[in-house]
N, C-alpha and C positions, 0 to 999 in steps of 0.2 A: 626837571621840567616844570616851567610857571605851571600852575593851572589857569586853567579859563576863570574868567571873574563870572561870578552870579548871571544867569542870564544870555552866558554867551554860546554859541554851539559849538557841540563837541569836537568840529575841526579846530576850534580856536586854539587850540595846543599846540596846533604846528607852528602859528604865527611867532614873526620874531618877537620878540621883546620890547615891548611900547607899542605895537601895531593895533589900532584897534579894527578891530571885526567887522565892525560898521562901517568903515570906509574901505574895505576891498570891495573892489571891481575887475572883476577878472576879465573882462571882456576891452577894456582901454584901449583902442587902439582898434578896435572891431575885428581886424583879423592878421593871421602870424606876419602875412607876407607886409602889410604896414608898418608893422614894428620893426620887423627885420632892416626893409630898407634906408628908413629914418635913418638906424643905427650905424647902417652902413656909410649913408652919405655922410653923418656925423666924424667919424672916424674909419676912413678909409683906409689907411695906413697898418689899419693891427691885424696882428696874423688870427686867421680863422679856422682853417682846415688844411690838415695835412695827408698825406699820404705817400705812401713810400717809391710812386715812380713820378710824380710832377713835383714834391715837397709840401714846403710851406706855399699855401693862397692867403692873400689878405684879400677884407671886408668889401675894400674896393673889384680886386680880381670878382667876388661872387657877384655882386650888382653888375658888373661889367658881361660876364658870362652869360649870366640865367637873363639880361636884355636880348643878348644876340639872340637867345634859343628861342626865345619868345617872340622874339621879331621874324625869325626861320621858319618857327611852326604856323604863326599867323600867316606870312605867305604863301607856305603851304598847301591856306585853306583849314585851316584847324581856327575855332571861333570859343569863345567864350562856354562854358557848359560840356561843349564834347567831351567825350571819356579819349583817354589816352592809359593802355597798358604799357607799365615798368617791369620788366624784368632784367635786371642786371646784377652783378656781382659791388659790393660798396668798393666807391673812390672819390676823390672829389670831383671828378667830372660828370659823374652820377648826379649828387649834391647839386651840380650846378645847372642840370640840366631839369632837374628836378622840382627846382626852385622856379625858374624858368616856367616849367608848365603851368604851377600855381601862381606865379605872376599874369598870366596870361588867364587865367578864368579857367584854367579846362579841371576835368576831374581827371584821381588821378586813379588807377588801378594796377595796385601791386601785386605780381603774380611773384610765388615764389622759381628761386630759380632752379629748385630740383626735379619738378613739376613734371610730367611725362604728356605726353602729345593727350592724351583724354582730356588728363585735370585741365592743360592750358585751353584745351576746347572748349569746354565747356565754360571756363569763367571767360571767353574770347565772343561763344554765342549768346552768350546770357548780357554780357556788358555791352555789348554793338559799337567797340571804338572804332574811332575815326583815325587813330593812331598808336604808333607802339614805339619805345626806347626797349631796343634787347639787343646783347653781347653776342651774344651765339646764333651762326647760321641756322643749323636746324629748328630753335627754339623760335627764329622769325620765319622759319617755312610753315611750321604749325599753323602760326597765328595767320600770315594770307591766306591759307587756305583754307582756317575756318570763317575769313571775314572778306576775302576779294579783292577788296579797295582801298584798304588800311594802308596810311602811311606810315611804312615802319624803318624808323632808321636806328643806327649803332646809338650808344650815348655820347657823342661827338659831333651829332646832328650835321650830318656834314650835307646840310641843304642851302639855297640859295640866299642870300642876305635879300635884307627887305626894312621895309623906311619901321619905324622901332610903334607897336600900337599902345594904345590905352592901355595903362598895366597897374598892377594893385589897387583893381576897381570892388573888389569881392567884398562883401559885407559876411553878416557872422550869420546870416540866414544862407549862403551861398553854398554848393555840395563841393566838397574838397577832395575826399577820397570815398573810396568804395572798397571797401576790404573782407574779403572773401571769406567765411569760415563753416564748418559745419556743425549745425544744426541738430536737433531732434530727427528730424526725417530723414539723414545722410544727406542728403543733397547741399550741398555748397551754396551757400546766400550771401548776396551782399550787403554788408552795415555799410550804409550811406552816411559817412562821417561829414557834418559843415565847419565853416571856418573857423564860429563861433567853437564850436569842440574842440578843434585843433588848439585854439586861442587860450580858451580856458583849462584844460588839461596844462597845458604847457605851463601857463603863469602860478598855477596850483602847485607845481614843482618846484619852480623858482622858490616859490616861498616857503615852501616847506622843507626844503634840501638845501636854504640857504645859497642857494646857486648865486652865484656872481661872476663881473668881468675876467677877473684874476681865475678862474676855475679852467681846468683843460682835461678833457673826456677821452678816457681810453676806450674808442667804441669801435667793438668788436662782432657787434650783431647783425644782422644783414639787415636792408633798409626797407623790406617788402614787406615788414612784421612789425606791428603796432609798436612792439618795445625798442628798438631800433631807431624805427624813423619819428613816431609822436613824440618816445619819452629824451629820449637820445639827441638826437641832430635837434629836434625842434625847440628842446630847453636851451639848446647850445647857442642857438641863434637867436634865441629872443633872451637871454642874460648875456648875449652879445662877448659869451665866452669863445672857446677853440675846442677842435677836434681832431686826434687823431685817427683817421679812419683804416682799420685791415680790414681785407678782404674775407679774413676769415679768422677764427678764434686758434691761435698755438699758444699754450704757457710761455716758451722763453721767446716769442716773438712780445706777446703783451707786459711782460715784465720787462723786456731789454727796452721796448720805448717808450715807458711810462717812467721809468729812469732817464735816456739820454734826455726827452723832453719835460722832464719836470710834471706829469701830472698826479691830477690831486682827484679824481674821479676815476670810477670801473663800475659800469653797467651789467650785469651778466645773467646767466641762466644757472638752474643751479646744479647740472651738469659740469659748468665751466668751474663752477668755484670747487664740485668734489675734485675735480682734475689739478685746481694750485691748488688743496690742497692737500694733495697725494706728491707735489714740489717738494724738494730741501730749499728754494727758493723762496715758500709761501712765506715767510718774513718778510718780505719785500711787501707785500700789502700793505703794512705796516705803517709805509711812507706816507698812503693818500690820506685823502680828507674823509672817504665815504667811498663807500663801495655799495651798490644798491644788487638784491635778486629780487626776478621773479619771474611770472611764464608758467611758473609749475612751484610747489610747495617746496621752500628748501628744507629737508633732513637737518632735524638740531643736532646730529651727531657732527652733520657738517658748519654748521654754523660753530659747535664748539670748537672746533680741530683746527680751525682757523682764529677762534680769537686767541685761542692761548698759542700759537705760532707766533703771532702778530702782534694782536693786541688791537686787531680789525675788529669790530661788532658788524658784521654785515646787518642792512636795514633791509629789510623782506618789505615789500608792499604787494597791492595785489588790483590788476584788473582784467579785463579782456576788451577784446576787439569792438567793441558795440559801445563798450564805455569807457575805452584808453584809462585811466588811471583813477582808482576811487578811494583806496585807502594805503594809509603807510606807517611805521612803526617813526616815532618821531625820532627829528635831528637830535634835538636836546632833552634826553630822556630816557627812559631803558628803554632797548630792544630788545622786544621778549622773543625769543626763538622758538617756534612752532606759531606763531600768530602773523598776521599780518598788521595789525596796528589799529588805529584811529583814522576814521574818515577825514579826508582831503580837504582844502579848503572848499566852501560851498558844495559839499559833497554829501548827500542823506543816505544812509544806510539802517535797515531796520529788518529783522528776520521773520518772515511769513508764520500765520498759525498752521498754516496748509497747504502744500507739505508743510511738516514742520521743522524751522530753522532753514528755508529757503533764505538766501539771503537777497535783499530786493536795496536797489539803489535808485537815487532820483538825481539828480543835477545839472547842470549846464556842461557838463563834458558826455553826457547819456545822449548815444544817436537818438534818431527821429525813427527809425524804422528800415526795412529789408527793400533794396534795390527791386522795385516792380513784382512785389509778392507780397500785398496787403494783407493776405492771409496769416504768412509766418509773422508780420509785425502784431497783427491784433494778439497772438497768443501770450507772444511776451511782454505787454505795456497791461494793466489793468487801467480799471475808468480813475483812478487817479495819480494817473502816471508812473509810477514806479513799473522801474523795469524787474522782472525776476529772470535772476542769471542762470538760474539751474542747479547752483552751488548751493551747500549745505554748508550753514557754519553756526559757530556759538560764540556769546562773547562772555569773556571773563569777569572779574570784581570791578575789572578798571576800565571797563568799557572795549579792550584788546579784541578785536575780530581774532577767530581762529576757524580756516575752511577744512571742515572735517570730512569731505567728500562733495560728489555729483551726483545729484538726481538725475541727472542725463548718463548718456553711458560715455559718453567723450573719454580718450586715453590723451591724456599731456602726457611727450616723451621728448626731453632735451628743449621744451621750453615751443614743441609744437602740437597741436592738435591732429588727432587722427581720429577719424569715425568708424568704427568696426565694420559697419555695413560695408564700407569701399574696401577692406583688404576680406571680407569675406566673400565677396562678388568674385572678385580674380580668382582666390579658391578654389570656390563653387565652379571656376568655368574647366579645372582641369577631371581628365576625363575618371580619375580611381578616388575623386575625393564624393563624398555620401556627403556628411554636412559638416559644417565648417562653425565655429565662434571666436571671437577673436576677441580677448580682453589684456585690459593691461595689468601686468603684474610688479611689485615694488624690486627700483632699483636705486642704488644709493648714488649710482652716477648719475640716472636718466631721470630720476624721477619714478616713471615707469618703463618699462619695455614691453611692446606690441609680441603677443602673445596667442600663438593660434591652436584653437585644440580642433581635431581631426576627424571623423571618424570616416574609413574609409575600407573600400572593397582588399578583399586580400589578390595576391599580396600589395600589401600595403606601398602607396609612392614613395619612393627615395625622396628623402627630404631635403637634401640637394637640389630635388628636380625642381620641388615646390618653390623653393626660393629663389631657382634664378628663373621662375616665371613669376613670380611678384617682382623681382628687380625688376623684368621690362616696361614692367606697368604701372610699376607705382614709385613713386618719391622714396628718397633713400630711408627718413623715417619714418615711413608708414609699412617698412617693409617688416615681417616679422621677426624678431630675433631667436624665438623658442619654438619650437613645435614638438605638439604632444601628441601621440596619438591615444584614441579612448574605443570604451565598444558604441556607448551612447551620449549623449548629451541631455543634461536634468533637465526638465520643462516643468511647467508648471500645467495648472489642469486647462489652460486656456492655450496648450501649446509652444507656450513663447520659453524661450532657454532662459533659467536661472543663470544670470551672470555670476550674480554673488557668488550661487554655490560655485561656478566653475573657478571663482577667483578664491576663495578661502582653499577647495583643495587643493591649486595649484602653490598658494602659499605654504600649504599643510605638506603640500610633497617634495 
């Protein structure tokens, strides 16, 4: 790897070779959807997205597409600004419809799509759209009934044609998405992501992954989840490369068409990579150019097991939802395994005295703040901006980020977020549970697995029972996989449950 020349800042290491640091501009172009379409009308002809029941779309198809939809929704009644929920399963019709609502000004908000009628309530009352793209009947009966008026159609938008408005007007101050996560308090907050974030996350990529035309993404993430749709579709479309999109992650479905189609890209969780690499197939990795994790800390047992199959170095980076992409193990360089790398271009990273090794980030990809909760925004910005993510980390000799834990109690499991408080509420509501804790414990697949300790009236609930009444109510991965029953739960002298301790005995037992 070059080093940075005297002077320069510590992301200058991702930059390619000759590029000077002083003249990135991550912002060129103010926002994704202007770049996008330039490239489009540039080169209409080249294939962009595929999927396995409409094919190959070229460049021209998505311009063509994401107008009508923009033209539909504006007739509508849907204007510039309104919120508009997404929940759909990936395909390119998704993609294009997608596109489509950022073309037209609206924000967008991604619900996931395993979500149970609460979860989608509550992000349905809290976001007030004026509209909604979802797959599934029930999943659009939810949302009328928590909102009345919402226009909610399939992703196929099958609504009336309308003369085509004002489109990729949006500047990099403009609010793009609103993407849900939880918090400190359990409650689910909005990161008000704007264009500019979208913009500069995305082009931060480009330059640092070498991303180019010639490049084609085997992306397998779902598109409601920051790694998906920011790091994924969005670099894909602004390097004006291609995309294969599944609906869903299988080993020999991502190996069989990462082969017929020639890609040189795999995005994943690092669930997905222990699973190729538990394959007789994980050779096949092999072929691409770069394989990226993250979402959750990938295991260097797994990172080894695949390079010596291979001869893959997976490149670990690490963000979250508030601040889509901040640091990456460089292209040209070692990737050290168990770290997450070097700060992104224009990207600041520096570890609080207090707590200490809070890791605290600054830059043009860091939201503005919490969707209409001034409150939850002042706690995480100090008076000079930097955001503190909650993470604990430390960096090495060579400047290597390594997140060595949460100061929050958040559980990553398969690359998603779960907050203890919401699977220990459902718990709590059945009638033989006393008290409930819920932490996550290490798994080599998941990262971690949600993990519920019990204590409960004799005799004790059938734990069968417990779980298919967290199935009705909760998201597939929030749901617990272990249940232990105890006589009590450690607290500390102010009442509150020692997590720690419940997680060291659990790993001790």
């Amino acid at each position: 790897m070059e080093q940075p020349a005297a002077g320069d800042p510590p992301w200058a290491a991702h930059l390619p070779p000759g590029l000077d640091s002083g003249r990135i501009e991550l912002l060129e172009g103010q926002s994704l959807v202007r770049r996008w379409t330039r490239r489009w009308l540039e080169e209409p002809g080249r294939p962009t997205l595929w999927d396995d029941r409409l094919g190959w779309r070229t460049a021209g198809d998505l311009e063509r597409s994401s107008r009508l939809v923009a033209a539909r929704l504006h007739r509508a009644g849907l204007r510039p600004r309104d919120r508009i929920l997404f929940s759909a399963s990936p395909s390119t019709t998704v993609v294009g419809t997608y596109v489509g609502a950022l073309r037209l000004g609206l924000t967008v908000v991604p619900v996931n799509t395993a979500y149970r009628q609460g979860e989608v309530a509550h992000i349905t009352l809290d976001a007030e759209p004026r509209g909604a793209v979802v797959d599934d009947p029930e999943r659009a009966g939810w949302i009328r009934q928590a909102t009345g008026d919402a226009i909610v159609v399939t992703p196929e938008v099958d609504l009336p044609d309308g003369p085509v408005p004002d489109l990729d007007a949006c500047g990099p101050d403009d609010p793009a998405l609103i993407c849900y996560t939880s918090g400190t308090t359990g409650t689910p907050k909005g990161a008000l992501l704007r264009h500019g974030n979208l913009l500069a996350n995305a082009e931060a990529l480009r330059l640092a992954w070498r991303w180019t035309a010639s490049d084609r993404l085997v992306l397998a993430l779902p598109l409601v989840h920051v790694h998906g749709l920011c790091a994924g579709l969005h670099g894909t479309l602004l390097a004006g490369a291609s995309a294969l999109i599944l609906p869903r992650f299988d080993v020999e479905t991502v190996l069989d068409v990462a082969h017929r189609h020639g890609a040189s890209l795999f995005f994943g969780v690092p669930t997905m990579y222990s699973r190729l690499a538990a394959s007789p197939r994980v050779g096949e990795l092999g072929r691409l150019r770069l394989c990226v994790s993250g979402s959750a800390p990938l295991p260097p047992a797994v990172f080894e097991r695949v390079a010596e199959a291979s001869g893959q170095r997976i490149l670990e980076r690490y963000g979250m939802t508030e601040t889509l992409m901040n640091v990456s193990n460089p292209y040209d360089g070692e990737r050290r395994p168990g770290t997450v790398g070097l700060p992104l271009p224009a990207v600041e990273v520096r570890l609080a005295s207090s707590p200490e090794g809070e890791i605290l980030v600054r830059g043009p990809n860091v939201f503005g703040g919490y969707w209409r909760n001034e409150s939850a925004t002042a706690v995480v910005f100090d008076h000079e901006g930097w955001f503190h993510t909650g993470d604990v980390g430390d960096l090495d000799e060579a400047g290597y980020l390594r997140v060595v834990g949460r100061s929050r109690e958040l559980i990553i499991t398969g690359g998603f977020n779960v907050y203890p408080r919401e699977v220990e509420d459902v718990l709590l509501s059945h009638p033989g549970v006393v008290e409930a804790a819920v932490v996550g414990t290490p798994s080599e697949e998941w990262g971690e697995i949600v993990t519920a300790v019990v204590v409960a009236d004799e005799p004790r609930p059938d734990t069968d029972d417990l779980l298919r009444m967290a199935a009705e109510r909760l998201a597939p991965f929030k749901r617990p996989r272990l249940v232990r029953y105890v006589d009590s739960l450690p607290r500390n002298s102010m009442g509150k449950v020692r997590r720690d301790q419940l997680s060291d005995q659990l790993t001790e037992g």
